[in-house]
C-alpha positions as a LaTeX table, in Angstrom:
\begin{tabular}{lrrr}
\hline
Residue & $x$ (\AA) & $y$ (\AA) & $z$ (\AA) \\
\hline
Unk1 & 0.00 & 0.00 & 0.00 \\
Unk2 & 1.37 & 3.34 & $-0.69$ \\
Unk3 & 2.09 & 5.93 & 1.97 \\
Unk4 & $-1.40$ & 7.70 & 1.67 \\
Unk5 & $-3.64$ & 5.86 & 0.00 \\
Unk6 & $-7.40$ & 6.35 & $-0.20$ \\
Unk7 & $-9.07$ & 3.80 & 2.36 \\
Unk8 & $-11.71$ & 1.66 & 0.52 \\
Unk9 & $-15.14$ & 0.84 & 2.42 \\
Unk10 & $-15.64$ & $-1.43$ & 5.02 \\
Unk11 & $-18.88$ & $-2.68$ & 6.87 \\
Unk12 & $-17.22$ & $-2.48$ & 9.99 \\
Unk13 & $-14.41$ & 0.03 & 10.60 \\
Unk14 & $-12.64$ & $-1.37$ & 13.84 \\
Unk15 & $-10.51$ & 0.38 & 15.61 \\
Unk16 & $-7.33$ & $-2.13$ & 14.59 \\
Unk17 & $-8.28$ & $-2.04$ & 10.95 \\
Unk18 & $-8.97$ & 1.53 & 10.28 \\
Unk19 & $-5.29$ & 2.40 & 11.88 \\
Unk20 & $-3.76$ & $-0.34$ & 9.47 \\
Unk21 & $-4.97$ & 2.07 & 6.42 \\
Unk22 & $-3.63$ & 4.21 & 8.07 \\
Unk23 & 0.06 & 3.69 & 8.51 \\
Unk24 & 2.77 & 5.32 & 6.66 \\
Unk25 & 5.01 & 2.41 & 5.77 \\
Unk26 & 3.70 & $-0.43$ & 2.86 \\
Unk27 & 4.14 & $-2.99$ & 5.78 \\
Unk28 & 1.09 & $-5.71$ & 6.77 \\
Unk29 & $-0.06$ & $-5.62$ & 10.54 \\
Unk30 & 1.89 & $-8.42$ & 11.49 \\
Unk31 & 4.83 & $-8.04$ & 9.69 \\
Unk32 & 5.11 & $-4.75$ & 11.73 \\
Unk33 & 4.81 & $-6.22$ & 14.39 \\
Unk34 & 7.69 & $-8.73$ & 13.81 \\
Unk35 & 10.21 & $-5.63$ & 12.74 \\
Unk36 & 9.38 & $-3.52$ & 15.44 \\
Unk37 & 9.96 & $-4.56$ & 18.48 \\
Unk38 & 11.69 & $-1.86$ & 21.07 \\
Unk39 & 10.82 & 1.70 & 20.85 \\
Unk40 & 7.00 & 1.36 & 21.63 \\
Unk41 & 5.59 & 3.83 & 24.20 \\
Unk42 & 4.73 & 2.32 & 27.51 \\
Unk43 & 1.78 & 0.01 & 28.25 \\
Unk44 & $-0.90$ & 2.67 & 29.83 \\
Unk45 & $-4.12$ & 1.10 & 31.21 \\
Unk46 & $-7.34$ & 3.50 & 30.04 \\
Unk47 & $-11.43$ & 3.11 & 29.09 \\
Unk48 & $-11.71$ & 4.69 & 26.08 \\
Unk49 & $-14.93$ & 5.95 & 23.97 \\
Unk50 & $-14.26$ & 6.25 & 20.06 \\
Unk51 & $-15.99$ & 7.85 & 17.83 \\
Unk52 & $-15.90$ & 7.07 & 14.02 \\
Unk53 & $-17.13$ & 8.91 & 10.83 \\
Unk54 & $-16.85$ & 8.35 & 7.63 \\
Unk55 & $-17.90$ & 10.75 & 4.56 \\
Unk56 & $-17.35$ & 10.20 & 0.72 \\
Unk57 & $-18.81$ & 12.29 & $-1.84$ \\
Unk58 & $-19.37$ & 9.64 & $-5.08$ \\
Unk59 & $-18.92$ & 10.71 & $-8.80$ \\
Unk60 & $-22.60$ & 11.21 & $-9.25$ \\
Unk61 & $-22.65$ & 13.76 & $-6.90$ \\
Unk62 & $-24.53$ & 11.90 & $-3.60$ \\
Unk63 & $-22.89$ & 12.30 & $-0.15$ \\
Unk64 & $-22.58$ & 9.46 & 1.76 \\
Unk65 & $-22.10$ & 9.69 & 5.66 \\
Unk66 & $-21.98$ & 7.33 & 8.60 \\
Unk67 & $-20.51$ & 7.17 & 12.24 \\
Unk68 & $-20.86$ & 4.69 & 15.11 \\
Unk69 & $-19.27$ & 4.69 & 18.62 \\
Unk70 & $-17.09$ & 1.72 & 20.19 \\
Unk71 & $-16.20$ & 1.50 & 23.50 \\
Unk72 & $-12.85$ & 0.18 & 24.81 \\
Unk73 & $-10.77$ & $-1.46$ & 27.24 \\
Unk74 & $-7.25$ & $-1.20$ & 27.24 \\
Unk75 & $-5.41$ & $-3.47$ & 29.94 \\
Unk76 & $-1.62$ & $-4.93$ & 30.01 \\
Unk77 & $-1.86$ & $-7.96$ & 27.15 \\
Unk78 & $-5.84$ & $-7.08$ & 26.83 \\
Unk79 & $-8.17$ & $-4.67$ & 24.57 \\
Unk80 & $-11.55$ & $-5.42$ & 24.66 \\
Unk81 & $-13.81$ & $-3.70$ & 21.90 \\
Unk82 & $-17.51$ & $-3.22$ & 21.89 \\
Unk83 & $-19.86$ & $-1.44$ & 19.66 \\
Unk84 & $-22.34$ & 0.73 & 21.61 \\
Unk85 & $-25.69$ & 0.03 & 19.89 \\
Unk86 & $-29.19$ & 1.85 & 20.02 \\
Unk87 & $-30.95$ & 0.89 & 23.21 \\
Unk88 & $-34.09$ & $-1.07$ & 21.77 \\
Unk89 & $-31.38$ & $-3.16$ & 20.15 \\
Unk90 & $-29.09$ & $-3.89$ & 22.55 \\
Unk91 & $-32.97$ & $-4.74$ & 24.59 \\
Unk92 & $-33.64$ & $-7.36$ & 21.82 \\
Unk93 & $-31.98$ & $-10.53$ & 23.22 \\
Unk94 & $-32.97$ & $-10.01$ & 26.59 \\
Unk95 & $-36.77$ & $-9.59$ & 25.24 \\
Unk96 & $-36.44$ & $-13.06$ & 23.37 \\
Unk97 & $-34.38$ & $-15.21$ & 25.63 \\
Unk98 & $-35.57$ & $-18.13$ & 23.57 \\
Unk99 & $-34.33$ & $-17.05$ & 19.99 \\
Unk100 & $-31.40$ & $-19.28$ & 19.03 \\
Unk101 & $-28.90$ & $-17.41$ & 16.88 \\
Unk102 & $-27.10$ & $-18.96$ & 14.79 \\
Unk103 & $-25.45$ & $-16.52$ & 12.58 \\
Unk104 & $-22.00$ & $-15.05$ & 13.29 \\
Unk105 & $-22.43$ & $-11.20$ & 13.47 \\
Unk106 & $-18.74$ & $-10.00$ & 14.05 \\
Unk107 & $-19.97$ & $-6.21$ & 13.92 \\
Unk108 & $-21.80$ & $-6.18$ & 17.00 \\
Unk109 & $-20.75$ & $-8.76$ & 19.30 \\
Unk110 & $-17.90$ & $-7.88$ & 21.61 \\
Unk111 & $-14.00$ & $-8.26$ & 20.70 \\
Unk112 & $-11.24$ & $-9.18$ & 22.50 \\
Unk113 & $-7.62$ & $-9.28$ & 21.45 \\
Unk114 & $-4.77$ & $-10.82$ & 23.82 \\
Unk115 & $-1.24$ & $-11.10$ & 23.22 \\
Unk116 & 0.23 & $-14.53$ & 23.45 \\
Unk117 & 4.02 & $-13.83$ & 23.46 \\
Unk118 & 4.51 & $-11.61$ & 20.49 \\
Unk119 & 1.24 & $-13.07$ & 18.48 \\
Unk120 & $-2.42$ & $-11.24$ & 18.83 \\
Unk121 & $-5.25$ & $-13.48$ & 19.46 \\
Unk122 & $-8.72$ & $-12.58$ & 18.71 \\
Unk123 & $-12.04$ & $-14.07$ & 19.62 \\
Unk124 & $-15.65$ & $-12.62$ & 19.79 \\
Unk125 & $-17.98$ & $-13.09$ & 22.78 \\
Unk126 & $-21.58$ & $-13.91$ & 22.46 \\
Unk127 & $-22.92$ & $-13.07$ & 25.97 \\
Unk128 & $-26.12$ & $-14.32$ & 24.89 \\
Unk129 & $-25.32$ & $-17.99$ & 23.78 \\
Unk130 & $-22.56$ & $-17.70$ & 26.12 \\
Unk131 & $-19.62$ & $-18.57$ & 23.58 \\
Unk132 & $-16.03$ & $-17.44$ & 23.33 \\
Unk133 & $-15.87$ & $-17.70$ & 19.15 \\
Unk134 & $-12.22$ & $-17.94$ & 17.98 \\
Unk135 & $-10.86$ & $-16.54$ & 14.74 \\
Unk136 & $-7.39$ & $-18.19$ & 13.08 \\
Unk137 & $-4.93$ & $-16.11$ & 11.21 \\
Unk138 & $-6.45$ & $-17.77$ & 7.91 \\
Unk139 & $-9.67$ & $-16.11$ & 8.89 \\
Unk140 & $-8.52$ & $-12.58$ & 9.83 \\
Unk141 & $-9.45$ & $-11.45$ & 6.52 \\
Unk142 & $-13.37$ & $-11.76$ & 6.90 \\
Unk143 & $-13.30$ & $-9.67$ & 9.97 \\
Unk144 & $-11.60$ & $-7.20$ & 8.97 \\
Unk145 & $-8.42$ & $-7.67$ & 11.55 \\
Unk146 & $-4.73$ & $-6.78$ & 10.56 \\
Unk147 & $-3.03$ & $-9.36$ & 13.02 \\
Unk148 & $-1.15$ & $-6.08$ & 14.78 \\
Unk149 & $-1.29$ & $-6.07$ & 18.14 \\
Unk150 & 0.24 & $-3.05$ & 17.82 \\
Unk151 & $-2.53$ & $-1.21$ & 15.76 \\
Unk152 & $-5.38$ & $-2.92$ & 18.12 \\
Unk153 & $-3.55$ & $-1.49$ & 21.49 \\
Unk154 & $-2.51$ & 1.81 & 20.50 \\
Unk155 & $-4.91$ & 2.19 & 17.50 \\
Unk156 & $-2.36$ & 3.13 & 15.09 \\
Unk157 & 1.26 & 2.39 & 15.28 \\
Unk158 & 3.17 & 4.53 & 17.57 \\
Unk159 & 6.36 & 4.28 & 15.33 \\
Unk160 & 4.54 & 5.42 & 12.51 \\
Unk161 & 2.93 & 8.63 & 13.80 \\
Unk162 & 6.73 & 9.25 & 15.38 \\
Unk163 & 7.71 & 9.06 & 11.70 \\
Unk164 & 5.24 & 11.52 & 10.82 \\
Unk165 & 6.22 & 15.32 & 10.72 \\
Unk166 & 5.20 & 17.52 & 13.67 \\
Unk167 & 2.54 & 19.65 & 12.28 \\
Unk168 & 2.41 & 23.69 & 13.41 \\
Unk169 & $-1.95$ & 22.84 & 14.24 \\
Unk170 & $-1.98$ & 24.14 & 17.56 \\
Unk171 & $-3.35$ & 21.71 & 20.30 \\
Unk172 & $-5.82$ & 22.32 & 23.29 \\
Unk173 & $-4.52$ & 19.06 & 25.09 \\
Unk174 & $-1.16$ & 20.19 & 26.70 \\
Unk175 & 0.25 & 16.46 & 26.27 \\
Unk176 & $-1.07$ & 15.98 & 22.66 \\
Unk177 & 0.88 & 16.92 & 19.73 \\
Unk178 & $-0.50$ & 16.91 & 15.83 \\
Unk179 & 1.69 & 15.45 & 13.57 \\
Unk180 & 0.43 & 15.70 & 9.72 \\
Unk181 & 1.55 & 13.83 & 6.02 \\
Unk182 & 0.21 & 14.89 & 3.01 \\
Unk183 & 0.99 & 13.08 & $-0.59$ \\
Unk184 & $-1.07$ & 13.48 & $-3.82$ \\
Unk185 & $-3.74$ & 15.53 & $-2.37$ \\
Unk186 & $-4.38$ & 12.86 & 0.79 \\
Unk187 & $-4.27$ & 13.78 & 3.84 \\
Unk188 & $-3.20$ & 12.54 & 7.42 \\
Unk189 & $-3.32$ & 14.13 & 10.67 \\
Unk190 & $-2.98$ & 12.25 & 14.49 \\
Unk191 & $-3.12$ & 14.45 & 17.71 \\
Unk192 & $-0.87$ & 11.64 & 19.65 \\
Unk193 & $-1.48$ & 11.56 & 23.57 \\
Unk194 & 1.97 & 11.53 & 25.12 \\
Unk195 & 0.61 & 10.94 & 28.31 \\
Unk196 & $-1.80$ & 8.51 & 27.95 \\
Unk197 & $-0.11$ & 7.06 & 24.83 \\
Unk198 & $-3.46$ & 6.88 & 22.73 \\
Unk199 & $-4.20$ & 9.37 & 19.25 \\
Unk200 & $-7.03$ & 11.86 & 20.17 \\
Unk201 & $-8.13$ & 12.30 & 16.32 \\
Unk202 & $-6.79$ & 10.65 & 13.27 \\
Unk203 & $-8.50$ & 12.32 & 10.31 \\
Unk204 & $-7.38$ & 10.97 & 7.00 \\
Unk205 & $-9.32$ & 11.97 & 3.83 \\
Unk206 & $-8.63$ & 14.29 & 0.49 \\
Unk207 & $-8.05$ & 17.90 & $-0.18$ \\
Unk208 & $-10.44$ & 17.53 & $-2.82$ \\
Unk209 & $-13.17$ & 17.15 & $-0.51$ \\
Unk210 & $-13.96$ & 13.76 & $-1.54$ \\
Unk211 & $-13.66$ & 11.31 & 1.57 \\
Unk212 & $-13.00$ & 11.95 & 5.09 \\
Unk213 & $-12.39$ & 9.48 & 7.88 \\
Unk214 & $-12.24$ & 10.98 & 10.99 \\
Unk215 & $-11.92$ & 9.12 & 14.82 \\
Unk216 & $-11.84$ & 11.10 & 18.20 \\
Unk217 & $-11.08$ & 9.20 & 20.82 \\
Unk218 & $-12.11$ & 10.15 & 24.68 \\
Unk219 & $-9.77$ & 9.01 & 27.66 \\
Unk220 & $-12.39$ & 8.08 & 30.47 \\
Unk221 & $-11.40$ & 9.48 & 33.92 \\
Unk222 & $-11.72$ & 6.53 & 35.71 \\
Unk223 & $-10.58$ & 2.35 & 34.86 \\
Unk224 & $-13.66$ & $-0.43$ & 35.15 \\
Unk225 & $-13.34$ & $-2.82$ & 37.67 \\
Unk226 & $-15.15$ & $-5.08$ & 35.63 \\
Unk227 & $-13.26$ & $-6.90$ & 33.03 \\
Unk228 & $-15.29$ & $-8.91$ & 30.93 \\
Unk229 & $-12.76$ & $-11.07$ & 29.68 \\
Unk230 & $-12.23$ & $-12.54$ & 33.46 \\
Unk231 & $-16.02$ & $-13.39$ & 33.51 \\
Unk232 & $-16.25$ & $-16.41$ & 30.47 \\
Unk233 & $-16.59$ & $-19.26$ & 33.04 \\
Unk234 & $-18.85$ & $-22.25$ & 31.38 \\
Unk235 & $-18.78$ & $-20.55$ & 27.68 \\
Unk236 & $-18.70$ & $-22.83$ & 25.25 \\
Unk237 & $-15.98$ & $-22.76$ & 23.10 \\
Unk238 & $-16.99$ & $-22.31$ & 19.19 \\
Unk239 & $-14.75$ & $-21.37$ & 16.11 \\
Unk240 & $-15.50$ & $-19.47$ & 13.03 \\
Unk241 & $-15.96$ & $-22.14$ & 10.93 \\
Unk242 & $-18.82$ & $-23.59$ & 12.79 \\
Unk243 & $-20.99$ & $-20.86$ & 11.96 \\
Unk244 & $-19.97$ & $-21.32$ & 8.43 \\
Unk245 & $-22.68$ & $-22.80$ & 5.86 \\
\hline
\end{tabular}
């Protein structure tokens, strides 16, 4: 991929993914990963809330717009992602405890990438059914995950926005600097968190006006107790392929 290339569409824009179109080097998650090893800012516990939007103005002129919010636990070895849905249908299982899904809905069911030496490991969580679904690397590729644990913890590589040029955008967070790239009329700006070692915004879109992908990303004052991933006790163990036809 070149250095600034315009992002193509995706049904679901995870956190992980959307920073691998956005990196400045032509390197694949995981082969980051392998190449970079020291360097890394620390490991900084936080509850995040991110925001996503996406606009892209077609050739025939209509404007196409759409945003979603994830929330997001960051914890030493642990990042557990979950979409925050409208209230009536996050309501719907509990009002149909008897419904017996079947299909594999990576979009809305809850994420959660560990590191297992140097390797991430991803599996989804269907509270519901009360499953722990595992992906392989083979598989990655449907669900729209890069294999970088380094992309799913700090939601873009920190290497890459250090090889980014600072940019003279003034910032409002005293710890948060913007650093900016722009090739062939595309656009990318991060406001990197040196404190709590987390981008603010990463906008990346066209001076042309033509697509903009924008995430803003809220440091929570205060860490949950509650870690979901400690609470999987009698889940039944299921793979991707079993929900295959």
């Amino acid at each position: 991929m070149d250095m600034l290339e315009k992002p193509r569409v995706l049904t679901r824009c995870t956190a992980a993914f959307i920073a691998a179109w956005l990196t400045l080097l032509p390197l694949a998650g995981m082969a980051q990963d392998a190449q970079i090893k020291t360097a890394t800012p620390r490991t900084t516990d936080l509850d995040l809330t991110i925001k996503y939007f996406n606009r892209e103005l077609t050739p025939e002129g209509v404007l196409h717009e759409n945003s979603y919010e994830e929330k997001m636990l960051r914890r030493n070895g642990h990042v557990w992602t979950e979409r925050v849905l409208p209230r009536q249908m996050a309501a719907a299982d509990t009002t149909h405890p008897n419904h017996e899904h079947k299909d594999f809905n990576y979009i809305v069911l809850p994420r959660h990438v560990k590191l297992d030496g140097a390797r991430a490991v991803v599996e989804f969580i269907n509270t519901h059914d009360r499953q722990v679904i595992s992906i392989s690397p083979t598989e990655y590729e449907n669900i729209n995950f890069d294999g970088s644990w380094l992309n799913t913890y700090y939601l873009i590589n920190p290497q890459m926005v250090t090889a980014m040029p600072l940019s003279a955008r003034s910032s409002a967070v005293a710890h948060a600097r913007w650093h900016e790239a722009e090739k062939n009329g595309v656009f990318q700006r991060v406001l990197w968190d040196d404190k709590s070692n987390i981008p603010l915004v990463i906008e990346t879109g066209d001076l042309a006006g033509t697509f903009l992908q924008r995430i803003r990303v809220q440091v929570l004052p205060t860490l949950s107790q509650n870690l979901p991933w400690l609470h999987q006790q009698g889940y039944a163990q299921k793979e991707y392929s079993d929900f295959l036809d």
